[in-house]
VOPAGU-2260 file (C-alpha; in pm, 1 decimal, decimal comma):
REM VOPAGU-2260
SITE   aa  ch    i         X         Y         Z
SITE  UNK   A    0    2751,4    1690,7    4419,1
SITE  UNK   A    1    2769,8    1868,1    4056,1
SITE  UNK   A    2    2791,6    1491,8    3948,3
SITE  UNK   A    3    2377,5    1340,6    3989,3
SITE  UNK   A    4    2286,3    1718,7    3829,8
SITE  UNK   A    5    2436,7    1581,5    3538,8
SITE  UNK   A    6    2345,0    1234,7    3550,3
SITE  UNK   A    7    1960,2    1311,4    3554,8
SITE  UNK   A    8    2049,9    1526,2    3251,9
SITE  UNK   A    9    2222,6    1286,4    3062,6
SITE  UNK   A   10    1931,6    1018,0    3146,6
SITE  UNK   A   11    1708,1    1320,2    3040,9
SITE  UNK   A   12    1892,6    1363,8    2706,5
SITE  UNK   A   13    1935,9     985,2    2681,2
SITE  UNK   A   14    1596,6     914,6    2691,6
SITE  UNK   A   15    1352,1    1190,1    2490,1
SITE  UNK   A   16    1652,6    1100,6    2187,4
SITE  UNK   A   17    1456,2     820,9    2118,4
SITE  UNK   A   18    1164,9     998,2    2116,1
SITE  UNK   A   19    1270,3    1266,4    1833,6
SITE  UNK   A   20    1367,7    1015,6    1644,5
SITE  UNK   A   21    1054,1     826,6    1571,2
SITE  UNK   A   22     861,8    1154,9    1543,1
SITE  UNK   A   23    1085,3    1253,9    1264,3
SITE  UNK   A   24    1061,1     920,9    1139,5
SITE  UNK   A   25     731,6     896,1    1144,0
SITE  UNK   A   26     708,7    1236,1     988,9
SITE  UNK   A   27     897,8    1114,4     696,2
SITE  UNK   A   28     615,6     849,4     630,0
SITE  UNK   A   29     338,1    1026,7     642,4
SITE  UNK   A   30     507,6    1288,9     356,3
SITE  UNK   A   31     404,8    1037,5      82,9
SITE  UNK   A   32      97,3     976,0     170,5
SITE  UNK   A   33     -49,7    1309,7     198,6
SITE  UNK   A   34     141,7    1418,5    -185,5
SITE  UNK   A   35     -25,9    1097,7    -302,6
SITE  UNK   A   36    -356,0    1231,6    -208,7
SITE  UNK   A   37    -342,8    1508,1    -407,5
SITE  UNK   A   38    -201,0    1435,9    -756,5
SITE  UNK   A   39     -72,0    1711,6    -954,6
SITE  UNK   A   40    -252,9    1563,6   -1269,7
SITE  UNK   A   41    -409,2    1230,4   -1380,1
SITE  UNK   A   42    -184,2    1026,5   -1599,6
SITE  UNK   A   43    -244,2     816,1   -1883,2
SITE  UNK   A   44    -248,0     445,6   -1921,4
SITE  UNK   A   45    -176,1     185,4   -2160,9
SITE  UNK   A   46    -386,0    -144,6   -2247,9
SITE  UNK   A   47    -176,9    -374,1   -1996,9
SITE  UNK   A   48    -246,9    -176,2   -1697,5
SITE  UNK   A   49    -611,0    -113,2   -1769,3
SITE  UNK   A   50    -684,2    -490,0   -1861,8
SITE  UNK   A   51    -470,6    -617,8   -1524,3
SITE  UNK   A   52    -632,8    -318,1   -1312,3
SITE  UNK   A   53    -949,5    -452,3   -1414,9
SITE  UNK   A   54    -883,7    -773,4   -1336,4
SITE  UNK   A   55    -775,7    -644,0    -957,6
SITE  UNK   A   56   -1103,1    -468,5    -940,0
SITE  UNK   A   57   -1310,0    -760,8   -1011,7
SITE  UNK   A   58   -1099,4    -966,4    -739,2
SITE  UNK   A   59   -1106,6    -733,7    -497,9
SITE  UNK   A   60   -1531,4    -697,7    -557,6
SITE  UNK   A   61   -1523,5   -1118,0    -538,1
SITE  UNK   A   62   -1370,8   -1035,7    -204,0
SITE  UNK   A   63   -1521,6    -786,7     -64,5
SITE  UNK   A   64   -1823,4   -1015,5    -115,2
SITE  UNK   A   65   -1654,3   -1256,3      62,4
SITE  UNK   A   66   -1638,6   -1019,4     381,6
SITE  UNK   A   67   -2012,1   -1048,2     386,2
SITE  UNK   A   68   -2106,9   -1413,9     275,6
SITE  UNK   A   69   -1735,7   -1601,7     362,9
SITE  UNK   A   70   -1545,4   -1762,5     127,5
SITE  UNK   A   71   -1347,2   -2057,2     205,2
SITE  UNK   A   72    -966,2   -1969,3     332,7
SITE  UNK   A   73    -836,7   -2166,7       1,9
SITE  UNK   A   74   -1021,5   -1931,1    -219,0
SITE  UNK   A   75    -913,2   -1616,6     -67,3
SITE  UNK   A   76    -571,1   -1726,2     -81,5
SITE  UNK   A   77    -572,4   -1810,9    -450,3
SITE  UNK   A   78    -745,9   -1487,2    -517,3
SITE  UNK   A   79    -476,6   -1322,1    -311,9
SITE  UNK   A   80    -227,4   -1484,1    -574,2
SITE  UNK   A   81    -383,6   -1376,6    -884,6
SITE  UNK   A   82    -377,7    -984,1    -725,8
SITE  UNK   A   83      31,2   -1096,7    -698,8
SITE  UNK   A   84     -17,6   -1247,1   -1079,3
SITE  UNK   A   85    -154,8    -913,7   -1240,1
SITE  UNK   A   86      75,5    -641,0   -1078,0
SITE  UNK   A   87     313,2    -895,8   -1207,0
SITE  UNK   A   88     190,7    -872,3   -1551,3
SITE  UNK   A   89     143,2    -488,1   -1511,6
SITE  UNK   A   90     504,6    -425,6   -1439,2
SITE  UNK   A   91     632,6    -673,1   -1705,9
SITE  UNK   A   92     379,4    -515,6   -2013,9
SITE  UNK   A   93     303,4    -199,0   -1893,6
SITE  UNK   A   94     504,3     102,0   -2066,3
SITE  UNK   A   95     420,1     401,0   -1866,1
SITE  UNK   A   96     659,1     761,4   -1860,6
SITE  UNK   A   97     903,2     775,2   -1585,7
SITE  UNK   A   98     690,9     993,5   -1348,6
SITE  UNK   A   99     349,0     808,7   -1416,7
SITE  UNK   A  100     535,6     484,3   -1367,8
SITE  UNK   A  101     671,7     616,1   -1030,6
SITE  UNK   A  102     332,6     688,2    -926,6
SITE  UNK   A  103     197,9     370,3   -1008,2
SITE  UNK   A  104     422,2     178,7    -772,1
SITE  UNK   A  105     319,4     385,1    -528,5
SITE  UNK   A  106      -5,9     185,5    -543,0
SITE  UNK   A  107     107,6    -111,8    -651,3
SITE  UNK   A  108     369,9    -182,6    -386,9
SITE  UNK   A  109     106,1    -168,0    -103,3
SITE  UNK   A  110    -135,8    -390,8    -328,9
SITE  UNK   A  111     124,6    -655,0    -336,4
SITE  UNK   A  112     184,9    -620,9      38,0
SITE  UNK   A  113    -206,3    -654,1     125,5
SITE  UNK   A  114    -242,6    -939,0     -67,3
SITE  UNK   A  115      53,7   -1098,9      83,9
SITE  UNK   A  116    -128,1   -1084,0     414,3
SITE  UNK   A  117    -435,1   -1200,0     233,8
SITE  UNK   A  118    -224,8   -1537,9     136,6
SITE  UNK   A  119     -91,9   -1564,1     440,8
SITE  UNK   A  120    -358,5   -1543,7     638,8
SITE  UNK   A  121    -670,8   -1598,6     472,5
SITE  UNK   A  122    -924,2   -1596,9     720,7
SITE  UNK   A  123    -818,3   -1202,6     800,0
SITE  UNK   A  124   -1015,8   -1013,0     552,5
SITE  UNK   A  125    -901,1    -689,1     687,0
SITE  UNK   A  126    -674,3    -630,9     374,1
SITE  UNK   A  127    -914,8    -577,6     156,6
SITE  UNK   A  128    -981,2    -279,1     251,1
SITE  UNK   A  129    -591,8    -201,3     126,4
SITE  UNK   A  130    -711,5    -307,7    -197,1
SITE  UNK   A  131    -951,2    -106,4    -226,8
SITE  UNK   A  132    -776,6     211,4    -132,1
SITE  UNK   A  133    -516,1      95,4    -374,0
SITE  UNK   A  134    -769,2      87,4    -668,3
SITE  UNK   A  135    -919,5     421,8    -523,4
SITE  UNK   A  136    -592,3     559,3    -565,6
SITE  UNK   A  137    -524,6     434,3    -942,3
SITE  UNK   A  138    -862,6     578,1    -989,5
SITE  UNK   A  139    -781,8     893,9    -874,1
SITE  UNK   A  140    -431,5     921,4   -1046,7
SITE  UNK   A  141    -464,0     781,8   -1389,5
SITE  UNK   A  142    -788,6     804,1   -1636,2
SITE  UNK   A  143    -867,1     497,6   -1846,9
């Protein structure tokens, strides 16, 4: 009878593995996050990415007036593009250090992301407010 002892511990074992492992996965997404938070310092920028950061912020205030007075699906998915466009032309032009430019694509990456969910589905505003927290972010990390 030693034999369903060990079963149900097995099963036991078998089944909280699962578990552990998307706690410490989950851990290890949240670490960014909270270091991006808090910057160590505020880097400087060049010319590109203040001109095509700009140009984010004023599509991202043409769509966050969209969340309040509509804009047709079309329109929100060509803005979506021309978010796409100038992280596009900030990664091409833009001549940052090595640890500033790390930094950067930590809010640029999700940028690109919300707007491809923007373009995708255009009548989901929701990820705008990803945009915003991405130009938060920049704001918070780099002085113009």
């Amino acid at each position: 009878m030693q034999i369903v002892p060990n079963l149900l511990l097995a099963a036991a074992l078998g089944l909280s593995a699962p578990l552990a492992f998307a706690q410490d996965h989950a851990h290890h997404h949240a670490a960014p996050a909270a270091q991006a938070a808090a910057p160590a310092q505020r880097y400087a920028t060049d010319a590109p990415l203040r001109e095509n950061m700009a140009a984010i912020r004023e599509i991202v205030q043409t769509l966050e007036h969209a969340e309040h007075a509509g804009l047709a699906d079309a329109e929100v998915a060509t803005l979506a593009g021309k978010v796409n466009h100038h992280v596009n032309q900030i990664i091409a032009n833009c001549k940052l250090p090595p640890d500033a430019d790390a930094a950067l694509h930590t809010i640029i990456v999700p940028m690109v992301q919300e707007a491809g969910k923007l373009r995708n589905a255009p009548q989901d505003l929701s990820p705008v407010a990803g945009l915003r927290a991405g130009l938060e972010a920049y704001d918070a990390q780099f002085k113009e």
